[in-house]
C-alpha positions in Angstrom: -11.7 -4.8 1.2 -9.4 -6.4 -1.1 -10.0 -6.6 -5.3 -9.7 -11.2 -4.2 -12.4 -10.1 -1.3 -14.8 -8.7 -4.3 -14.1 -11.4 -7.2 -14.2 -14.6 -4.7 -17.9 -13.4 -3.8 -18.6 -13.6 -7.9 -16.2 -16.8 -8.1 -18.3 -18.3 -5.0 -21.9 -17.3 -6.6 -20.8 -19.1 -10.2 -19.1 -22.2 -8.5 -22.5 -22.4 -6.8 -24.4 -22.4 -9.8 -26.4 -19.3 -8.6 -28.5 -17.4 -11.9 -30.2 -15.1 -8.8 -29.0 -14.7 -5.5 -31.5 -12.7 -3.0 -29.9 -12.0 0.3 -32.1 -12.2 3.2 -33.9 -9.0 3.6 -37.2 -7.3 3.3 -36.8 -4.0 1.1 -36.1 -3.2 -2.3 -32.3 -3.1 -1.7 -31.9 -7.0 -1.5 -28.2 -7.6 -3.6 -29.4 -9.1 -6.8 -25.7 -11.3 -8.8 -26.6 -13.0 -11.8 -23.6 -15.1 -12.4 -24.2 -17.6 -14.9 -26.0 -15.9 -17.4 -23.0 -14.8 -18.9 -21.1 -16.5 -21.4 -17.2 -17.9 -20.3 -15.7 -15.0 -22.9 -12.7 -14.1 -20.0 -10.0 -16.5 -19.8 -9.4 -16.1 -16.0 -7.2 -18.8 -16.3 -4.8 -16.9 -18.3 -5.3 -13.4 -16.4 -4.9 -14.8 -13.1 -1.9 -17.2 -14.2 -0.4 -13.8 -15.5 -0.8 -11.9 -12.1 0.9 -14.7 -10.3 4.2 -14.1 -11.8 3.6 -10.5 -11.6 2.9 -10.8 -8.3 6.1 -13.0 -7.9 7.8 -10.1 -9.5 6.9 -7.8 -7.2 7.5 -10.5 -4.1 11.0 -10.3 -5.0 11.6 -6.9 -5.8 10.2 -5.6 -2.7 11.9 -8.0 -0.3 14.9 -7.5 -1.4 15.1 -3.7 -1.3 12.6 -3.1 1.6 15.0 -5.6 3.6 18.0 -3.5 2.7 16.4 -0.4 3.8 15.7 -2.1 7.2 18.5 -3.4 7.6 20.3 -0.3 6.7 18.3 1.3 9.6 19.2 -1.2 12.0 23.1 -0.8 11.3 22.9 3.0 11.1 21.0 2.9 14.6 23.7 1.0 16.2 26.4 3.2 14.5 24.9 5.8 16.4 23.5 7.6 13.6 19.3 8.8 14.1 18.0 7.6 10.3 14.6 9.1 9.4 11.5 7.2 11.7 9.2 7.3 8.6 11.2 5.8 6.6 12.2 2.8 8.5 8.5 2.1 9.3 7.1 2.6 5.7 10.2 0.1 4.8 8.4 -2.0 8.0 4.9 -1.6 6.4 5.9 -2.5 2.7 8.2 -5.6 3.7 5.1 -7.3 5.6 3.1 -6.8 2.5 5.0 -8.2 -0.3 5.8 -11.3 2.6 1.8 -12.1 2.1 2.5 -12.3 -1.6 3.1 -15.8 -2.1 0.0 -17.0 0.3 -2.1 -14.9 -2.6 -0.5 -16.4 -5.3 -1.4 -20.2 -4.2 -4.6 -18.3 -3.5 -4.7 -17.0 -7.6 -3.4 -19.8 -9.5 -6.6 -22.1 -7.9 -9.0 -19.5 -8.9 -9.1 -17.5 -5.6 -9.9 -20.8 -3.9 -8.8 -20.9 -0.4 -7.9 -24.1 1.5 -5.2 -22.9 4.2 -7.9 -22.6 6.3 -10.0 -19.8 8.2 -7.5 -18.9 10.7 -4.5 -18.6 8.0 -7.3 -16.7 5.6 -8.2 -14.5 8.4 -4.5 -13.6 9.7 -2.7 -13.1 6.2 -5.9 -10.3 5.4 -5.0 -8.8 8.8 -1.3 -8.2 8.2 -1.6 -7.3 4.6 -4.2 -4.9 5.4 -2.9 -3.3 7.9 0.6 -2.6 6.6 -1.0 -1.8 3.0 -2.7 1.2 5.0 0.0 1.9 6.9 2.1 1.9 3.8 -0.2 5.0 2.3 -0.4 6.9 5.8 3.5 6.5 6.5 3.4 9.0 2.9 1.3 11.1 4.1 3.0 11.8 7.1 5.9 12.4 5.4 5.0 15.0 3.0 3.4 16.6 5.9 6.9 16.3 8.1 9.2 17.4 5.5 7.1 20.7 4.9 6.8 21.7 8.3 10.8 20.6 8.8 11.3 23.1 5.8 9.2 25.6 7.0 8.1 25.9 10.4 10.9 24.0 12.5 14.2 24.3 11.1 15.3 25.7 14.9 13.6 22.7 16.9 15.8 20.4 18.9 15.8 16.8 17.3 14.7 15.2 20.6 11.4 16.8 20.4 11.1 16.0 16.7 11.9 12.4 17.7 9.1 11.7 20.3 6.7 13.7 17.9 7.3 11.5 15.5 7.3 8.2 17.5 4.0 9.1 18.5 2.6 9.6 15.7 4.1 6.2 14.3 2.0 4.7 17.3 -1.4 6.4 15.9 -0.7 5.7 12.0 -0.3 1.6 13.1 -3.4 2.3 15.6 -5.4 3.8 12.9 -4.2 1.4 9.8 -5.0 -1.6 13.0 -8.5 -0.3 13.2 -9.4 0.2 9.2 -8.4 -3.5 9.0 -10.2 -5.2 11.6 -14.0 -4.9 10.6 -13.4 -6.4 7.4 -11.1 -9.1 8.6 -13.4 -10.3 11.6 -16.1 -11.0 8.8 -13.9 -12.9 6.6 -14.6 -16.6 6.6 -13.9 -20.1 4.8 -17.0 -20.7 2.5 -17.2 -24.2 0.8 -19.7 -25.2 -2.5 -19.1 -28.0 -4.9 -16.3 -28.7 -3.8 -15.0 -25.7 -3.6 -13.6 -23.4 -0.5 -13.2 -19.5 -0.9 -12.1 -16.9 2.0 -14.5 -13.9 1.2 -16.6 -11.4 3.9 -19.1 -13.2 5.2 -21.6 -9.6 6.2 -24.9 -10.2 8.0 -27.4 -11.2 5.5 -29.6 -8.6 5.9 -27.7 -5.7 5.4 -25.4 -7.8 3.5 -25.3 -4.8 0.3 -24.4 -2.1 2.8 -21.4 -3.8 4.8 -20.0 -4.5 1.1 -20.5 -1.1 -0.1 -19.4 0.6 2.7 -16.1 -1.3 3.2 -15.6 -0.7 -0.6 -15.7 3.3 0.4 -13.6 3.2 3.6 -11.1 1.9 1.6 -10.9 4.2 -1.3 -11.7 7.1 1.5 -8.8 6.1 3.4 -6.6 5.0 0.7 -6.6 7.4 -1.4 -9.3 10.4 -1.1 -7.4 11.4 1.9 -4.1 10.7 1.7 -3.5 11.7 -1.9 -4.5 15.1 -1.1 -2.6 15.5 2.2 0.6 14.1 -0.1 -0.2 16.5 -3.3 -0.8 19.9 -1.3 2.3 19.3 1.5 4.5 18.7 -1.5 3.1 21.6 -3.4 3.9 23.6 -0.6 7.7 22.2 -0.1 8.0 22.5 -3.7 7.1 26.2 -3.5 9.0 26.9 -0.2 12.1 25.3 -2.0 11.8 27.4 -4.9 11.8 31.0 -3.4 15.5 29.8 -2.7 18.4 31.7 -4.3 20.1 28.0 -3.8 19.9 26.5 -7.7 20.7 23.1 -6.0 17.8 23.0 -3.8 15.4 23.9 -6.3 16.2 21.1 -8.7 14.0 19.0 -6.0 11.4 20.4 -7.4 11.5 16.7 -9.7 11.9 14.7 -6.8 8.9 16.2 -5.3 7.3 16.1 -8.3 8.1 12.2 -8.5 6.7 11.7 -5.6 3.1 12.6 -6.1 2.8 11.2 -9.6 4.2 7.6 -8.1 1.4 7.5 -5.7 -1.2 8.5 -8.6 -0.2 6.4 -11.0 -0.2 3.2 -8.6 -3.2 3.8 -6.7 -5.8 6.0 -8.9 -6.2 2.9 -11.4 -7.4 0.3 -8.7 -9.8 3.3 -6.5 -11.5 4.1 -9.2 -12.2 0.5 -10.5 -13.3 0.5 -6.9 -15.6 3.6 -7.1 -17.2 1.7 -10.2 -17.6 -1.9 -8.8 -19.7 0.9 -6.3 -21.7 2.3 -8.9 -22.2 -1.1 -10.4 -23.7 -2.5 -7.0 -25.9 -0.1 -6.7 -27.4 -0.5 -10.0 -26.3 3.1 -11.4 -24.7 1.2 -14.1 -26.9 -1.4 -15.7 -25.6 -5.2 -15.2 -23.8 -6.4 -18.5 -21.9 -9.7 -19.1 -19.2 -6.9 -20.7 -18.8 -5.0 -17.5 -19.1 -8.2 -14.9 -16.0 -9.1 -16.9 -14.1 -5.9 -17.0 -14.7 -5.6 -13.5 -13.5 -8.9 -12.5 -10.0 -8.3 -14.6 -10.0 -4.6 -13.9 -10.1 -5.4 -10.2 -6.9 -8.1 -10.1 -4.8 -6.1 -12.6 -5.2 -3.1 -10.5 -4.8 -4.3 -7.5 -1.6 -6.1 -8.3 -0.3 -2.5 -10.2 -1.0 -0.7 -7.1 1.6 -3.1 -5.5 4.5 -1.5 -7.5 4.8 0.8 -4.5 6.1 -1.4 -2.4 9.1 -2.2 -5.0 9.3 1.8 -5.9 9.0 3.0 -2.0 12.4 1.8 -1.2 14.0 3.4 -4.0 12.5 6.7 -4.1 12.3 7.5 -0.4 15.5 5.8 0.7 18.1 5.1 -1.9 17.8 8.5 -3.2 18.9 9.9 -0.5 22.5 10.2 0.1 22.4 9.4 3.9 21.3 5.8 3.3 24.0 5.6 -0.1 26.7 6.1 2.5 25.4 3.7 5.0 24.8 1.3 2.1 28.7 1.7 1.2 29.8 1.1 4.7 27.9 -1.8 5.4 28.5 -3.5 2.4 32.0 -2.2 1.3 33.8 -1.1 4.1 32.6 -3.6 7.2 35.6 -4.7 7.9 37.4 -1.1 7.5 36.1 1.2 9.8 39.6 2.7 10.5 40.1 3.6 7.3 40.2 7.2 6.1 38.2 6.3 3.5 35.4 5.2 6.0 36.0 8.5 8.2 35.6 10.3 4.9 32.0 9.2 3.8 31.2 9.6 7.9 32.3 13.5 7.8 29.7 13.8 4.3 26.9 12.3 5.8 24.6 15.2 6.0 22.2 16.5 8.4 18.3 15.7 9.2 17.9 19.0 8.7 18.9 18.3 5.2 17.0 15.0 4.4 13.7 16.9 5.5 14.4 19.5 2.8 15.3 17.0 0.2 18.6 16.1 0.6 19.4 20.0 0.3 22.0 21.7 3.4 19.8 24.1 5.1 22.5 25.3 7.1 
């Protein structure tokens, strides 16, 4: 459920000139959306017109360096050279993302009206679903990896480290497949005055549940698990790194450190404007033409924030670390010299994986 899911069910209910909307049911908890009443006090012109370029922004950005981290992967592999499996697939996850970008601005700048049709609305929520989770559980996995590299498995052969990790690659795109399809199958092309909107069309009567609960599975699975998984494996690095005399190896302590406050600061503002578009639904928080506006905003400027990731990913997983830097310089730089000593020299300093698991630190 995505914030343009939420605010084209509002845009759709207003367009339709709907005061009270009663969804087919027989008990108390019939969804109740008064639209109109309120006065036009947000310019959602202006707001969404403003997204668009950020979203632009962010389209760019994240091409660009996710494609360079993929195709840094690609070269390294037929160099011979075993890069990190994560990382190419959270570089996978985050390129098919911002590549949906521009089919949500055309989406924005007409006021979340859709009219690519079903099958496009449908398969663009599919793909930027399902790499957006796999995005968050490619960190997790991560954090969790790097720990137990660090601390359990310094001695295991690399082959069995490989197929571990290729298997789990398997169940993280399984898993993010699975959290993306319920919502998608009940997405649909729904036309009034004129208008046409791609929004979840639920079965009416249990229309208030289906919204509410695909609010929670994605703030469950987008955050309230994976954040803690991310902050308590990299504690634990952290603290494993630290006991070392090695001064060098503790300085990652930042890194680390960067790492979990990245993934706050992009994802806690949007889940918990989530948690309170929850509350709001059901009717904890009284209904006020102030907060029906602050949610509508809240909802598209956090969404878009949380998207930063995909630009910042790249960056702090990959260029950081000195393996892909040397790669970068060969491909780029020394194509056309790989006879050179130079070239032989930044081949003999490429480290270990050993060494990227602990944070770019030589654990031999």
């Amino acid at each position: 459920m995505s914030a343009l899911d939420l605010t084209s069910i509002l845009d759709f209910l207003e367009k339709a000139n709907l005061t009270e909307i009663n969804w087919m049911c027989n008990n108390s908890d019939c969804i109740t959306v008064d639209a109109t009443t309120c006065p036009g006090t947000l310019n959602k012109s202006a707001l969404l017109y403003t997204l668009s370029f950020f979203c632009i922004f962010i389209f760019v950005i994240g091409l660009v360096a996710n494609s360079v981290v993929v195709w840094v992967n690609l070269q390294a592999k037929m160099t011979g050279y075993e890069t990190h499996l994560y990382i190419f697939n959270l570089a996978v996850a985050d390129l098919c993302v911002v590549i949906t970008l521009p089919v949500w601005v055309v989406s924005l700048v007409q006021h979340n009206q859709w009219h690519m049709g079903e099958i496009t609305c449908k398969i663009t929520h599919l793909i930027f679903s399902i790499n957006l989770y796999g995005s968050i559980f490619f960190l997790a996995c991560m954090s969790v990896d790097r720990y137990l590299s660090v601390a359990y498995f310094t001695n295991s052969s690399n082959r069995k480290k490989k197929i571990v990790r290729r298997c789990i690659c398997i169940l993280v795109w399984l898993l993010a497949f699975s959290a993306s399809l319920p919502d998608t199958y009940f997405l649909k092309t729904v036309s009034t005055s004129n208008e046409t909107y791609c929004r979840p069309a639920y079965p009416e009567e249990s229309f208030k549940e289906w919204l509410i609960g695909m609010e929670l599975i994605s703030v469950v699975l987008g955050f309230l698990i994976p954040f803690p998984v991310i902050a308590l494996f990299y504690f634990l690095l952290a603290k494993t790194i630290s006991a070392s005399s090695d001064q060098e190896r503790k300085s990652s302590g930042k890194i680390i450190f960067s790492y979990v406050v990245v993934f706050l600061v992009c994802w806690l503002p949007y889940h918990t404007t989530v948690l309170l578009d929850i509350f709001y639904s059901l009717h904890f928080i009284p209904f006020s033409c102030q907060m029906e506006n602050f949610l509508y905003a809240t909802l598209h400027i956090t969404q878009c924030f949380s998207l930063v990731h995909c630009c910042v990913n790249p960056i702090l997983y990959s260029f950081i670390n000195r393996n892909y830097r040397y790669e970068l310089m060969k491909a780029f730089i020394f194509k056309y010299s790989a006879k050179t000593g130079l070239t032989k020299l930044i081949d003999a300093s490429r480290v270990s994986e050993a060494e990227y698991s602990a944070l770019e630190q030589n654990t031999k």
